[in-house]
mmCIF file of the N, C-alpha and C atoms, coordinates in Angstrom:
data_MODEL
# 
_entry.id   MODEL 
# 
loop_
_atom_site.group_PDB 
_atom_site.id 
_atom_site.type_symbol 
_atom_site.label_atom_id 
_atom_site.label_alt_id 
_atom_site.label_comp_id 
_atom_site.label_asym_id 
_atom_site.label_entity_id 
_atom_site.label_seq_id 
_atom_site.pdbx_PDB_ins_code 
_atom_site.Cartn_x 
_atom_site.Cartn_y 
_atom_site.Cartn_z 
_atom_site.occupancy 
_atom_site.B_iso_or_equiv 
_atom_site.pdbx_formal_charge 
_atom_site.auth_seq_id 
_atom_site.auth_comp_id 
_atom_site.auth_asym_id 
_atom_site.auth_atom_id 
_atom_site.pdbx_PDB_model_num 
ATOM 1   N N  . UNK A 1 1  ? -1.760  -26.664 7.061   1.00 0.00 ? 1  UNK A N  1 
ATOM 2   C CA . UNK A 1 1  ? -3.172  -26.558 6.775   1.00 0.00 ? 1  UNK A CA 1 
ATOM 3   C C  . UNK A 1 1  ? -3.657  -27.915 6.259   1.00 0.00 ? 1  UNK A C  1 
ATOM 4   N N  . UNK A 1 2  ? -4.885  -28.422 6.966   1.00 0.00 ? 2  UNK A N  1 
ATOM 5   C CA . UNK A 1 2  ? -5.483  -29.441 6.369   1.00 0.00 ? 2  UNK A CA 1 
ATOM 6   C C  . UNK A 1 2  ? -5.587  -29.793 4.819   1.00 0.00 ? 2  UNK A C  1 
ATOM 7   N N  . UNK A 1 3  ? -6.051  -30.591 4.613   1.00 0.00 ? 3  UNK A N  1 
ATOM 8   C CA . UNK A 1 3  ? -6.398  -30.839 2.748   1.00 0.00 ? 3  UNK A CA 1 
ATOM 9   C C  . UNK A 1 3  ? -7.825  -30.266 2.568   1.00 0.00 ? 3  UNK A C  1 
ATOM 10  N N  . UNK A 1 4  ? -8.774  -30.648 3.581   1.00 0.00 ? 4  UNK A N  1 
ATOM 11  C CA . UNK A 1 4  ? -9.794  -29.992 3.142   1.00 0.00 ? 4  UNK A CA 1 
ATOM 12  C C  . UNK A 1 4  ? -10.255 -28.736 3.375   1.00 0.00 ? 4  UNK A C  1 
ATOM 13  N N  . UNK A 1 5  ? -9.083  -27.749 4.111   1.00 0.00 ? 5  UNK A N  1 
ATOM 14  C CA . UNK A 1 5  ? -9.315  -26.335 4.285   1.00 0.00 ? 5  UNK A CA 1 
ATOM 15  C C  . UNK A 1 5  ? -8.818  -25.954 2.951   1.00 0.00 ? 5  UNK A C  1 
ATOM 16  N N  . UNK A 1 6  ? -7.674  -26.479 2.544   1.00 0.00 ? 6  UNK A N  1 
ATOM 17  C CA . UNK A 1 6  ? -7.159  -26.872 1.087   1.00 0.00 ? 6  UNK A CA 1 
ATOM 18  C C  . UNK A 1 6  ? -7.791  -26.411 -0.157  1.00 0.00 ? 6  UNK A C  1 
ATOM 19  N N  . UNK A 1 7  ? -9.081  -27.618 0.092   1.00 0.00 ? 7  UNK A N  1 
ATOM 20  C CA . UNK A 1 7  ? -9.806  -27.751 -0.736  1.00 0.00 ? 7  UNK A CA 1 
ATOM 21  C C  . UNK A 1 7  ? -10.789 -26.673 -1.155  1.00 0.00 ? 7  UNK A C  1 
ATOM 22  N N  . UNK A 1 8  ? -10.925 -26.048 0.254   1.00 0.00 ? 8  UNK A N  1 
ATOM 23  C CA . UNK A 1 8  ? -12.167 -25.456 0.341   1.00 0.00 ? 8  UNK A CA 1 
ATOM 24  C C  . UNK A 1 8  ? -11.948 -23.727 -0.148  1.00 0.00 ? 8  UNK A C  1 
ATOM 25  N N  . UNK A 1 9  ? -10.485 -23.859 0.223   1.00 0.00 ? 9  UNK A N  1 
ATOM 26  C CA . UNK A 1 9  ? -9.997  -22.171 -0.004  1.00 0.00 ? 9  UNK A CA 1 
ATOM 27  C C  . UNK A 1 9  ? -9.858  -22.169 -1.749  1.00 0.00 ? 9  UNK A C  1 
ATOM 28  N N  . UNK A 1 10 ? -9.178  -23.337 -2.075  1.00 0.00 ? 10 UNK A N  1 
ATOM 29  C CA . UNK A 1 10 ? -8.815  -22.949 -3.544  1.00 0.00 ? 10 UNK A CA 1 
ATOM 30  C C  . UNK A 1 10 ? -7.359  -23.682 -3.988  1.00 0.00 ? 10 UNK A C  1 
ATOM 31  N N  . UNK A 1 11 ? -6.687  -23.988 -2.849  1.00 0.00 ? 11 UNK A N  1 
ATOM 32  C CA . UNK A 1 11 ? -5.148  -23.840 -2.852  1.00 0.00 ? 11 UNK A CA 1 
ATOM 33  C C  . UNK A 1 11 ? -4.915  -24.697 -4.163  1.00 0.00 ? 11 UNK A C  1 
ATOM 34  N N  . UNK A 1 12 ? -5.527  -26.060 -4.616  1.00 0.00 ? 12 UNK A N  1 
ATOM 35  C CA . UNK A 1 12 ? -5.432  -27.365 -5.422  1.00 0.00 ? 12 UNK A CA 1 
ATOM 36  C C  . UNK A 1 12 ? -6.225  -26.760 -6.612  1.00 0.00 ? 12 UNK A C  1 
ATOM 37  N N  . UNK A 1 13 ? -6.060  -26.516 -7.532  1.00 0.00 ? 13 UNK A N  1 
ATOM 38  C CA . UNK A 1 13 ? -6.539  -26.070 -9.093  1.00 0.00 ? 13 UNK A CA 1 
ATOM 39  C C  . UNK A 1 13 ? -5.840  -25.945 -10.466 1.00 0.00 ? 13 UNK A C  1 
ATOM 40  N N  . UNK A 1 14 ? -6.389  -26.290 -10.955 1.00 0.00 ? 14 UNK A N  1 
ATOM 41  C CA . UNK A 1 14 ? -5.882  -26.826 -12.468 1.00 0.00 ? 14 UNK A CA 1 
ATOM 42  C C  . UNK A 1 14 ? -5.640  -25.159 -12.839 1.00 0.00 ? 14 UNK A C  1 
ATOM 43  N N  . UNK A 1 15 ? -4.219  -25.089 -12.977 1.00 0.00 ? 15 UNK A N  1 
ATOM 44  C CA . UNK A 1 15 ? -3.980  -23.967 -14.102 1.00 0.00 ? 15 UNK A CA 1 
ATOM 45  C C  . UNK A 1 15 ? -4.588  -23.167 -14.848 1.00 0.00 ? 15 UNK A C  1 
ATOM 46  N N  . UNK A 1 16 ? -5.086  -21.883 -14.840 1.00 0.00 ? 16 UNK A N  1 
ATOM 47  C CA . UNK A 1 16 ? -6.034  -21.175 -15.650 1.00 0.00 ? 16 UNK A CA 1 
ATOM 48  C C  . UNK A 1 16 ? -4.619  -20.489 -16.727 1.00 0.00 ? 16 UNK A C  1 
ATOM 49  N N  . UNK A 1 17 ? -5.280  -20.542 -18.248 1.00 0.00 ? 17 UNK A N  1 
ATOM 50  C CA . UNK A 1 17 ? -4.278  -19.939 -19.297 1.00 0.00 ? 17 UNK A CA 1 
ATOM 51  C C  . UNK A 1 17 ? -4.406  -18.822 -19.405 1.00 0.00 ? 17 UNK A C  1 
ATOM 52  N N  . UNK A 1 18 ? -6.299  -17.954 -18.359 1.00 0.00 ? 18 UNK A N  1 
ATOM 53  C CA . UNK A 1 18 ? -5.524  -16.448 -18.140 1.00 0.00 ? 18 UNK A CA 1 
ATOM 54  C C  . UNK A 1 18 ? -4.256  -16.066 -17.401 1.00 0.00 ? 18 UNK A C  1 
ATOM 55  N N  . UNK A 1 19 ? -3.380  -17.010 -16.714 1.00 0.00 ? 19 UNK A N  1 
ATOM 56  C CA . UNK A 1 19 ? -2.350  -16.637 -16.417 1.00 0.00 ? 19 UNK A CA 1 
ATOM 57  C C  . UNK A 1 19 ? -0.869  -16.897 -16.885 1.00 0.00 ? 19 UNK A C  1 
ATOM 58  N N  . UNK A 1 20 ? -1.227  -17.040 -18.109 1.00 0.00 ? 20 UNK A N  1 
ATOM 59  C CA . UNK A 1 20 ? 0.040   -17.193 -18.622 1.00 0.00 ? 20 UNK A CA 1 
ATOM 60  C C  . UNK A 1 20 ? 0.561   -15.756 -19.169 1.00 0.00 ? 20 UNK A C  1 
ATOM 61  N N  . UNK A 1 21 ? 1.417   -15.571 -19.212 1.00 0.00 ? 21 UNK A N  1 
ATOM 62  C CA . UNK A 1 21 ? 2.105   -13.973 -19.651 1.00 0.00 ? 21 UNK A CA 1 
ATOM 63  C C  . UNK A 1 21 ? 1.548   -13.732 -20.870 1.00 0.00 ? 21 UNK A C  1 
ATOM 64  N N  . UNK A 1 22 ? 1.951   -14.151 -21.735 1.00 0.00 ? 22 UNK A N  1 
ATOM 65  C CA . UNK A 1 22 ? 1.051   -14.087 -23.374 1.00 0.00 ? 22 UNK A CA 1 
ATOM 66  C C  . UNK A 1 22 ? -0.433  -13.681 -22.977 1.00 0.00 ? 22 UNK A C  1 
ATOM 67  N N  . UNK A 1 23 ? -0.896  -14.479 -22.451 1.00 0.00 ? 23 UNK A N  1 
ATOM 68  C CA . UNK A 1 23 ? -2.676  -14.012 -22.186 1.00 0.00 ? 23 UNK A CA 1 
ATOM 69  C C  . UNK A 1 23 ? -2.736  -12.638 -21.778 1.00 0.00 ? 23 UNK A C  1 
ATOM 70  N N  . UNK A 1 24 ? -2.302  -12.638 -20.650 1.00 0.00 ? 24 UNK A N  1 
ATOM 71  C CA . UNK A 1 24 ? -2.099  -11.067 -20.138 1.00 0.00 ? 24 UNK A CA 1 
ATOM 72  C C  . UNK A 1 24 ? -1.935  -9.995  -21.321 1.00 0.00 ? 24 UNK A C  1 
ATOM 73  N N  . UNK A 1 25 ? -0.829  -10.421 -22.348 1.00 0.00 ? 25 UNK A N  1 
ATOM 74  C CA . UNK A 1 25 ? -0.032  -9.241  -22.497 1.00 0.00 ? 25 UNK A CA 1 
ATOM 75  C C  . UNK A 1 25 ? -1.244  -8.831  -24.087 1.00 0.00 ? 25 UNK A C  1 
ATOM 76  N N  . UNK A 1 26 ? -1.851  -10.201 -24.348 1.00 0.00 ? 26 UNK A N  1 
ATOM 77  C CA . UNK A 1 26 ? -3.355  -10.379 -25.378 1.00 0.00 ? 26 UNK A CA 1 
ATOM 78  C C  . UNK A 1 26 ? -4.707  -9.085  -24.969 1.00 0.00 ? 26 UNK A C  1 
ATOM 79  N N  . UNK A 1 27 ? -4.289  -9.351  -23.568 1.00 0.00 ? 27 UNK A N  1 
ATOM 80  C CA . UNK A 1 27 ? -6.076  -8.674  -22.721 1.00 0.00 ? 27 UNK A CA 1 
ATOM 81  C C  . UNK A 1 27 ? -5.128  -7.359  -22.740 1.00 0.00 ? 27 UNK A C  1 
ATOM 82  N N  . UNK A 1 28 ? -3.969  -7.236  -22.455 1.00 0.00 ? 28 UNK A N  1 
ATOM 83  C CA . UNK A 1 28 ? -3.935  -5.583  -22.768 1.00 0.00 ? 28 UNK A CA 1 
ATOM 84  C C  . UNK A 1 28 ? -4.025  -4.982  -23.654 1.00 0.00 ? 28 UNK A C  1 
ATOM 85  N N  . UNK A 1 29 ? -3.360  -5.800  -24.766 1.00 0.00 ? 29 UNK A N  1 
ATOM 86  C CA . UNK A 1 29 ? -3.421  -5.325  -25.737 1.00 0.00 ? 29 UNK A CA 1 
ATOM 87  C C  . UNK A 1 29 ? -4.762  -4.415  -26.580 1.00 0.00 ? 29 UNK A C  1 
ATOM 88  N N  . UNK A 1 30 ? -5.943  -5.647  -26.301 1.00 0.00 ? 30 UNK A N  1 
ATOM 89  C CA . UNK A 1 30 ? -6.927  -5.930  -26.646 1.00 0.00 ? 30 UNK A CA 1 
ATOM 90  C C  . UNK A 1 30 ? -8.048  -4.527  -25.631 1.00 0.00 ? 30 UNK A C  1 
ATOM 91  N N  . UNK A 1 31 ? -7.652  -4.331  -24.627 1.00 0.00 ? 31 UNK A N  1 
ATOM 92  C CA . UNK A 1 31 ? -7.833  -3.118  -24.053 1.00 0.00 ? 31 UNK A CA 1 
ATOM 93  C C  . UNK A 1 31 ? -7.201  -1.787  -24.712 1.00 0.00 ? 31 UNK A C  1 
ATOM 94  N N  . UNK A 1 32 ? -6.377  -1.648  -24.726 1.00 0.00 ? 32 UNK A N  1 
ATOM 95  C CA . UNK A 1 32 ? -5.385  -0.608  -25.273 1.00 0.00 ? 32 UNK A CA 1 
ATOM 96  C C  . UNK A 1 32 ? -6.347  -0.519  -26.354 1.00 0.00 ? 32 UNK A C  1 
ATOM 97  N N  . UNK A 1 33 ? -6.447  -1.203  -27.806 1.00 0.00 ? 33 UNK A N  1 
ATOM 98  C CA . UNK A 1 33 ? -7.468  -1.223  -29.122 1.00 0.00 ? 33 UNK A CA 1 
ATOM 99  C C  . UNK A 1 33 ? -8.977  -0.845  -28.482 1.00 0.00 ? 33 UNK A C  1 
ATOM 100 N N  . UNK A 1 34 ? -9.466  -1.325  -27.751 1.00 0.00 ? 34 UNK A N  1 
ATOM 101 C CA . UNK A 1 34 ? -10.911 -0.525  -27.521 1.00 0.00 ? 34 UNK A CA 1 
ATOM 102 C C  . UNK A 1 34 ? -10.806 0.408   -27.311 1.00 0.00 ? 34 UNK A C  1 
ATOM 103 N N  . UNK A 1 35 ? -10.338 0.987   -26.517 1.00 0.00 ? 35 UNK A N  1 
ATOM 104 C CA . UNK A 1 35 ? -10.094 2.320   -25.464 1.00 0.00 ? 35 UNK A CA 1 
ATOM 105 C C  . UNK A 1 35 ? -9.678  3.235   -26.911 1.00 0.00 ? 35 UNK A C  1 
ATOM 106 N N  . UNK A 1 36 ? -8.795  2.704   -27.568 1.00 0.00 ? 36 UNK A N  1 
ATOM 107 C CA . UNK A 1 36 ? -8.601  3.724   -28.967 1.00 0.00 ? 36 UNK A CA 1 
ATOM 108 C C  . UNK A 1 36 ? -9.305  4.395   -29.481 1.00 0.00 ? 36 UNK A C  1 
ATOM 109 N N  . UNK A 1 37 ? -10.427 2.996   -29.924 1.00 0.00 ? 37 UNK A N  1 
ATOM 110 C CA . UNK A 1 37 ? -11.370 3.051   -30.994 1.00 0.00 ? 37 UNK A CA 1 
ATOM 111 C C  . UNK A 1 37 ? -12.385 3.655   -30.495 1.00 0.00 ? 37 UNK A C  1 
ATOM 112 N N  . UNK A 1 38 ? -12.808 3.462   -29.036 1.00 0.00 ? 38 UNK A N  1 
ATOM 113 C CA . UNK A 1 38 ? -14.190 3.621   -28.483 1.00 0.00 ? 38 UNK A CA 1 
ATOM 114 C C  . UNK A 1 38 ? -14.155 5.275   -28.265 1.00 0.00 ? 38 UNK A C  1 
ATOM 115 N N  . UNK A 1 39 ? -15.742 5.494   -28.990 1.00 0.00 ? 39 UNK A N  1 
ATOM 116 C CA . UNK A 1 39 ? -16.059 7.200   -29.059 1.00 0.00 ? 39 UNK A CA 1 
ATOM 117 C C  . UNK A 1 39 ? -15.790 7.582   -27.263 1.00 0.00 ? 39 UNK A C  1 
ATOM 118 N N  . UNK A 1 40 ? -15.366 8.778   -27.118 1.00 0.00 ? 40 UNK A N  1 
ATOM 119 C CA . UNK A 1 40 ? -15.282 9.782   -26.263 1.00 0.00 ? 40 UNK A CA 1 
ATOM 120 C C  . UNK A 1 40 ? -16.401 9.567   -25.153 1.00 0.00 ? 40 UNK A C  1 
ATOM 121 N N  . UNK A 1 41 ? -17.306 9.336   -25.852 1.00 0.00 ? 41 UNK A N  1 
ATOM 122 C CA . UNK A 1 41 ? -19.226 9.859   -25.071 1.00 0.00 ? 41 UNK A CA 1 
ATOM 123 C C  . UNK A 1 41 ? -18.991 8.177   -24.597 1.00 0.00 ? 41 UNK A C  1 
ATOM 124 N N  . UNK A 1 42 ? -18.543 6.837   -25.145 1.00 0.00 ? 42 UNK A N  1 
ATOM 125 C CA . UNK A 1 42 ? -19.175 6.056   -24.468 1.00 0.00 ? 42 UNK A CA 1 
ATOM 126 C C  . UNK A 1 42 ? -17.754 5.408   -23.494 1.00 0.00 ? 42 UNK A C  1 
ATOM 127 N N  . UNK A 1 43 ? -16.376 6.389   -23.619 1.00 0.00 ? 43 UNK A N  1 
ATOM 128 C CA . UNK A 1 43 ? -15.087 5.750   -22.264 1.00 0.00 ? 43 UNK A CA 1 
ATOM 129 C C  . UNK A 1 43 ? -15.971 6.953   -21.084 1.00 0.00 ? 43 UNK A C  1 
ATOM 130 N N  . UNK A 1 44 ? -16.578 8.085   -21.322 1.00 0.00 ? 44 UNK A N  1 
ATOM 131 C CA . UNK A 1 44 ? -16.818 8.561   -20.291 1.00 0.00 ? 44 UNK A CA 1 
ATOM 132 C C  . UNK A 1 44 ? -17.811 8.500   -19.158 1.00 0.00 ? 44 UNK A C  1 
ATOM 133 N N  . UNK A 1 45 ? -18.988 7.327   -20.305 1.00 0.00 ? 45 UNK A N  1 
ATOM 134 C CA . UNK A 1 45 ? -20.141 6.926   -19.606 1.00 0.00 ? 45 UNK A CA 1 
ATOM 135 C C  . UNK A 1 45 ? -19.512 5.414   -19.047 1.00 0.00 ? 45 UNK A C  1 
ATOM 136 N N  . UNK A 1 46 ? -18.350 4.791   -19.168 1.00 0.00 ? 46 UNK A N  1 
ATOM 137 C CA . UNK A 1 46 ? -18.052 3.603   -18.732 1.00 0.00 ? 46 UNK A CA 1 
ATOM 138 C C  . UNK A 1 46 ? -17.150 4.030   -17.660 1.00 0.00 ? 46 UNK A C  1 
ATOM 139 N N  . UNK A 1 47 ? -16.430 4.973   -17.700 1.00 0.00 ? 47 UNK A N  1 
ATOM 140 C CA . UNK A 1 47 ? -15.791 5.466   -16.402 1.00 0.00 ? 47 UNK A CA 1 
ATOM 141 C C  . UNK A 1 47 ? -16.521 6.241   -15.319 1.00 0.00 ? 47 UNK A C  1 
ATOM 142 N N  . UNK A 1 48 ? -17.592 6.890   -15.702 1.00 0.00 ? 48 UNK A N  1 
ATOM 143 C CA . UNK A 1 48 ? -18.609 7.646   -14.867 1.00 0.00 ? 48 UNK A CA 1 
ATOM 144 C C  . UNK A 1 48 ? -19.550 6.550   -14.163 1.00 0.00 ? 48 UNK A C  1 
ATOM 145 N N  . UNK A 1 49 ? -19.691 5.499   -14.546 1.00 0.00 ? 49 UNK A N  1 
ATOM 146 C CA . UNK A 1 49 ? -20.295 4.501   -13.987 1.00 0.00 ? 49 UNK A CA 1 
ATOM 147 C C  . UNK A 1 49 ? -19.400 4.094   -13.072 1.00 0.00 ? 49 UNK A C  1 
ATOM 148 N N  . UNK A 1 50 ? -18.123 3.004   -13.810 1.00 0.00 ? 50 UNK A N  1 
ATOM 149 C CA . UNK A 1 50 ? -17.418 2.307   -12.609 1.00 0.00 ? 50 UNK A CA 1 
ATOM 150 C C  . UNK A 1 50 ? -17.053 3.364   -11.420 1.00 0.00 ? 50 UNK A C  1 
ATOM 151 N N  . UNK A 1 51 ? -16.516 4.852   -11.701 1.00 0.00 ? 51 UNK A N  1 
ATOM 152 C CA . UNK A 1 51 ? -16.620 5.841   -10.274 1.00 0.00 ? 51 UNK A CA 1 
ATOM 153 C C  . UNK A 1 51 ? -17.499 5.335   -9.577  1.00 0.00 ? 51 UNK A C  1 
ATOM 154 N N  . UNK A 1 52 ? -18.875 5.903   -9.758  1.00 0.00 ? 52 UNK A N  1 
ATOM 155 C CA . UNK A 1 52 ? -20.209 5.872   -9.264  1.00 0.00 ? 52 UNK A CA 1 
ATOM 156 C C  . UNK A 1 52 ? -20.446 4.535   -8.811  1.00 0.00 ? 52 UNK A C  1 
ATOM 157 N N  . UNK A 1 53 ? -19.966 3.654   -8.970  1.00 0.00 ? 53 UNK A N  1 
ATOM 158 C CA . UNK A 1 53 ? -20.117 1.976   -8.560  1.00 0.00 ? 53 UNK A CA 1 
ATOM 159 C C  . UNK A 1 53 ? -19.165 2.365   -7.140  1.00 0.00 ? 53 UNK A C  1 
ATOM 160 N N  . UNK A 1 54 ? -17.520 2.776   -7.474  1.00 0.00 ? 54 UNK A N  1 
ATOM 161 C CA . UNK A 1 54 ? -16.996 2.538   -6.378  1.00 0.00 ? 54 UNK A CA 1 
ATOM 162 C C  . UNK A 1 54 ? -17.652 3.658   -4.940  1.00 0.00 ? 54 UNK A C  1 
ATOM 163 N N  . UNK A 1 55 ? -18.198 4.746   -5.555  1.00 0.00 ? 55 UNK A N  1 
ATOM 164 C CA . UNK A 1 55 ? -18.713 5.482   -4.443  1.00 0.00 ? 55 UNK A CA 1 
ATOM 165 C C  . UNK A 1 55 ? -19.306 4.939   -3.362  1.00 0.00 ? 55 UNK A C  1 
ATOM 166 N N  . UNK A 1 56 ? -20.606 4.149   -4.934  1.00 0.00 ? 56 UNK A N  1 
ATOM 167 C CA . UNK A 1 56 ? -21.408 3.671   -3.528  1.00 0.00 ? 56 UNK A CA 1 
ATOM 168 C C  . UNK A 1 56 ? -21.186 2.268   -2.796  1.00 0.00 ? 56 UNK A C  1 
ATOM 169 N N  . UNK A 1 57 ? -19.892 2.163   -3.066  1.00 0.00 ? 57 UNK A N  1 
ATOM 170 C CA . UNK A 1 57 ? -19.470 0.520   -2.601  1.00 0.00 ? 57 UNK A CA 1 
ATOM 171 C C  . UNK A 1 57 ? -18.648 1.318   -0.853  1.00 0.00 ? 57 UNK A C  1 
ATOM 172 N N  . UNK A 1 58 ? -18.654 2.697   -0.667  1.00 0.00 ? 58 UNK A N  1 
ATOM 173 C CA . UNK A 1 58 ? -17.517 2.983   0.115   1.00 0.00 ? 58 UNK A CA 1 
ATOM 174 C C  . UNK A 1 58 ? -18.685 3.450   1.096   1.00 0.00 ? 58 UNK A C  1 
ATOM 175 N N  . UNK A 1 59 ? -18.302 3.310   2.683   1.00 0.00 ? 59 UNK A N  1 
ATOM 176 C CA . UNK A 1 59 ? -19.112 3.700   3.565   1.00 0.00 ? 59 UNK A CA 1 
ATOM 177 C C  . UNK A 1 59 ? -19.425 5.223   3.141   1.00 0.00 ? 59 UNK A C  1 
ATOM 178 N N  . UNK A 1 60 ? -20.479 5.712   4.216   1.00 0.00 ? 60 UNK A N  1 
ATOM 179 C CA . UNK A 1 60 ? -21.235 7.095   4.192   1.00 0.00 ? 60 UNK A CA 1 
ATOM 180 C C  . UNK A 1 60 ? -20.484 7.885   4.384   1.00 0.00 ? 60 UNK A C  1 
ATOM 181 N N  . UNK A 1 61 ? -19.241 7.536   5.865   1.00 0.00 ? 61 UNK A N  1 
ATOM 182 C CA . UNK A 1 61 ? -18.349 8.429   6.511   1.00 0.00 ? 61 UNK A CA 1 
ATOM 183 C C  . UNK A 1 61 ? -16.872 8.424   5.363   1.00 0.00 ? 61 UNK A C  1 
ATOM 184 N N  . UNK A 1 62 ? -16.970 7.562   4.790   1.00 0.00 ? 62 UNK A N  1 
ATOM 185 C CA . UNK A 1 62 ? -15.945 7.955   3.570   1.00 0.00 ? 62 UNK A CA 1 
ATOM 186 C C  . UNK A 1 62 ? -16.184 8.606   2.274   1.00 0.00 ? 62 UNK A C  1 
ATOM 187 N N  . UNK A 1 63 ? -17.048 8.345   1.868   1.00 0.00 ? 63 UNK A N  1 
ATOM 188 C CA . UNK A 1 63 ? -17.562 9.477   1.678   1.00 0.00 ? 63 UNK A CA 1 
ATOM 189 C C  . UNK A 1 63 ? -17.510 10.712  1.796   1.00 0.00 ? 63 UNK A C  1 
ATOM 190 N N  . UNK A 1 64 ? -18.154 11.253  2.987   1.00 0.00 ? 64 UNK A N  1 
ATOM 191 C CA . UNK A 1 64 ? -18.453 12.627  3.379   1.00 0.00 ? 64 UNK A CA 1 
ATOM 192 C C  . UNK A 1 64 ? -16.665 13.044  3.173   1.00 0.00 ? 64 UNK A C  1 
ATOM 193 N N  . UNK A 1 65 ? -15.991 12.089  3.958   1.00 0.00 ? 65 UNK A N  1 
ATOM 194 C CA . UNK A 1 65 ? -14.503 13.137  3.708   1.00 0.00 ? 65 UNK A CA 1 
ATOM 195 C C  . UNK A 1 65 ? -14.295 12.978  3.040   1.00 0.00 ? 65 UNK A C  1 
ATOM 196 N N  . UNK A 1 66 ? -13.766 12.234  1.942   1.00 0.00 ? 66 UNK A N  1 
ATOM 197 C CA . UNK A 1 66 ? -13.632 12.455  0.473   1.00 0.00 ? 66 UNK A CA 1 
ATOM 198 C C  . UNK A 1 66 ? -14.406 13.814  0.015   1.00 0.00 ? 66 UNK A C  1 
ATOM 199 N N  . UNK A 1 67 ? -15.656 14.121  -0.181  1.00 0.00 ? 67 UNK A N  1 
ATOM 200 C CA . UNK A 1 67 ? -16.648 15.433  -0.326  1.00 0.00 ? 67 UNK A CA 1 
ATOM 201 C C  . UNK A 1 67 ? -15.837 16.746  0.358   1.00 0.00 ? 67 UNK A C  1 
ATOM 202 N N  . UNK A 1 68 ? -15.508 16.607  1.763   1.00 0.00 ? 68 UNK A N  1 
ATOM 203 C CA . UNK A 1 68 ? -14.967 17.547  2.320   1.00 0.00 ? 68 UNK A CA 1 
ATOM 204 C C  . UNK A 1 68 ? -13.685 18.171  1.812   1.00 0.00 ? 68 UNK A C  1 
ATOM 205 N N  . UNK A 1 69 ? -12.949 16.794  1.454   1.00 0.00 ? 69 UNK A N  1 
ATOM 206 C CA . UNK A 1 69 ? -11.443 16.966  1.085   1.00 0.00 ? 69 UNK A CA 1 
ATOM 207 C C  . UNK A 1 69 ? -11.409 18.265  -0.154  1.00 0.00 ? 69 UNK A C  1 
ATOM 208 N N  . UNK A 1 70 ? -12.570 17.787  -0.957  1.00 0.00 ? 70 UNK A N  1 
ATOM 209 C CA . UNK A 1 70 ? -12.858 18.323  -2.403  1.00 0.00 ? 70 UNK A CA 1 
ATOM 210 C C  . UNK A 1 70 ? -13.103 19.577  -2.528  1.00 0.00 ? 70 UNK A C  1 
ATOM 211 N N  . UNK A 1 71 ? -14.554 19.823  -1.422  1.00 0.00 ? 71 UNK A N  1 
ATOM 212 C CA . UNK A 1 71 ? -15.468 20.668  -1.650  1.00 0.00 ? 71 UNK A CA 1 
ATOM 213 C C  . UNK A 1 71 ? -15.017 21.699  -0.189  1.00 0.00 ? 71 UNK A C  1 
ATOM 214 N N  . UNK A 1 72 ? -14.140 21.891  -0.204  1.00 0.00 ? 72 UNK A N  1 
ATOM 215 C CA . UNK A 1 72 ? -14.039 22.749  1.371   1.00 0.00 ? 72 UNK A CA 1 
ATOM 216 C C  . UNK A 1 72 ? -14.525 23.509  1.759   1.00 0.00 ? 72 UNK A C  1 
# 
């Protein structure tokens, strides 16, 4: 591959320290503690959303069978 397809995809980049293992194992942590703490009413309105995000991110016809699968 060229240098400037290279360039253009991403391949050449300075190290991000979200990927160091420690970072990771920080953001879970740090997840794990919200999810604890956070009332009932507002993990269910943050999960009822991201669902509802992926629904409507999925075609019509996937959809409907998903619905079908459910609702027979």
């Amino acid at each position: 591959m060229s240098k400037i397809k290279e360039d253009l995809i991403g391949y050449e980049y300075e190290p991000s320290e979200w990927i160091e293992p420690e970072a990771q194992n920080m953001v879970t942590e740090l997840i794990e503690y919200q999810v604890y703490c956070m009332p009932l009413s507002e993990l269910m309105a943050r999960v009822t959303k991201q669902m509802t995000d992926e629904y409507y991110t999925n075609s019509y016809g996937d959809m409907t069978k998903k619905y079908k699968e459910v609702f027979k």
